[in-house]
C-alpha positions in Angstrom: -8.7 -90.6 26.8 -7.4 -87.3 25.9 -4.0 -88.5 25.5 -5.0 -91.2 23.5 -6.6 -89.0 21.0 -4.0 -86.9 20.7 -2.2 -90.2 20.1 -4.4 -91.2 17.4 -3.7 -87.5 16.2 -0.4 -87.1 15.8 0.0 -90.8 14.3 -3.1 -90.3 11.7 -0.8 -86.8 10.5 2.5 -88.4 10.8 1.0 -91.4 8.3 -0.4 -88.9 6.4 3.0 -87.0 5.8 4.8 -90.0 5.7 2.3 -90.6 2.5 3.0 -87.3 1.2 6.4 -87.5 1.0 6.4 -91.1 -0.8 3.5 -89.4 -3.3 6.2 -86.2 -4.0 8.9 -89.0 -4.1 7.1 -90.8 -6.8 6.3 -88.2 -8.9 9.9 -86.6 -8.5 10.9 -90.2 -9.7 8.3 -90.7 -12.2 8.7 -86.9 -13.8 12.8 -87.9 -14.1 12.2 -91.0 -15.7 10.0 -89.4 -18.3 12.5 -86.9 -18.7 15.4 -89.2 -19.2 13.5 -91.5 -21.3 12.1 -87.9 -23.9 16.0 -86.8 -24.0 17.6 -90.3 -24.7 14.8 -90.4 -27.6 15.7 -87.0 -28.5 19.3 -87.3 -28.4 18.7 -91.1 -30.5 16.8 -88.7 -33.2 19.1 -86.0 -33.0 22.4 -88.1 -33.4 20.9 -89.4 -36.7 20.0 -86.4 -38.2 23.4 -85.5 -37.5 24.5 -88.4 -39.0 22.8 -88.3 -42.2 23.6 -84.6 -42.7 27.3 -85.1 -42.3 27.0 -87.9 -44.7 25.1 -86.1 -47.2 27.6 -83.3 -46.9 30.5 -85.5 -47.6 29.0 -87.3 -50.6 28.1 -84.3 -51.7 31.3 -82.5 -52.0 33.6 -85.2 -52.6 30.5 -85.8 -55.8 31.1 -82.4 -56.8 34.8 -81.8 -56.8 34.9 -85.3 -58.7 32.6 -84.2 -61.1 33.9 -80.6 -61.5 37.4 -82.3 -62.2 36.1 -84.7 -65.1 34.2 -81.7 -66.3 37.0 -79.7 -66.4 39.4 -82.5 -67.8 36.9 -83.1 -70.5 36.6 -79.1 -70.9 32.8 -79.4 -70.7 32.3 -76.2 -69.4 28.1 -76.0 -70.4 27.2 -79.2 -68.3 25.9 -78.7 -65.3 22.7 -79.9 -65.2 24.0 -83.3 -65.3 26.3 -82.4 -62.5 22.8 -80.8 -60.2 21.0 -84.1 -61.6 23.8 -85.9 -60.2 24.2 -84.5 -56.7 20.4 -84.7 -56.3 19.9 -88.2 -57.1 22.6 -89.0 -54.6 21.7 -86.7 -51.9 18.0 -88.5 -51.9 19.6 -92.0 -52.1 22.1 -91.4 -49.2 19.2 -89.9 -47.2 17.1 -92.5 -48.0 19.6 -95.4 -47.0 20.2 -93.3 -44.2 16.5 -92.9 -42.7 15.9 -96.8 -43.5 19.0 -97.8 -41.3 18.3 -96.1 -38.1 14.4 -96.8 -38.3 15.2 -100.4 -39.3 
């Protein structure tokens, strides 16, 4: 009888490590999914940003040296509000197609 309690024992504590280790296994494997899925998402968000600055940056310069270079063909030294007014409007517009794209 005593052997067969002991029995009993040892099988009831085995089961219950055996369910232990697949409860730590599951949440090792439910905390890496989460993980993965937050940095994919991250990196998704990221890469866009990235995207929309470098193309904001270009526009920008490439807008200003053209600009610069009919202002100083035309010798129109005192105009540079319209080349500011110029860059802004574009900047928002790029930024704008930019945003629409990757949520779209």
């Amino acid at each position: 009888m005593l052997m067969f309690v002991l029995c009993v024992c040892c099988l009831w504590l085995s089961v219950v490590e055996v369910v232990k280790v697949v409860v730590v296994v599951l949440v090792i494997v439910v905390v890496v999914v989460v993980v993965v899925v937050v940095v994919v998402v991250v990196v998704e968000v990221v890469a866009a940003v990235l995207v929309m600055v470098v193309v904001v940056v270009v526009v920008v310069v490439v807008l200003v040296i053209k600009l610069k270079t009919e202002m100083l063909l035309r010798e129109d030294y005192d105009n540079e509000t319209e080349l500011w007014t110029i860059v802004v409007v574009v900047v928002v517009v790029v930024v704008v197609v930019v945003v629409v794209v990757n949520v779209g």
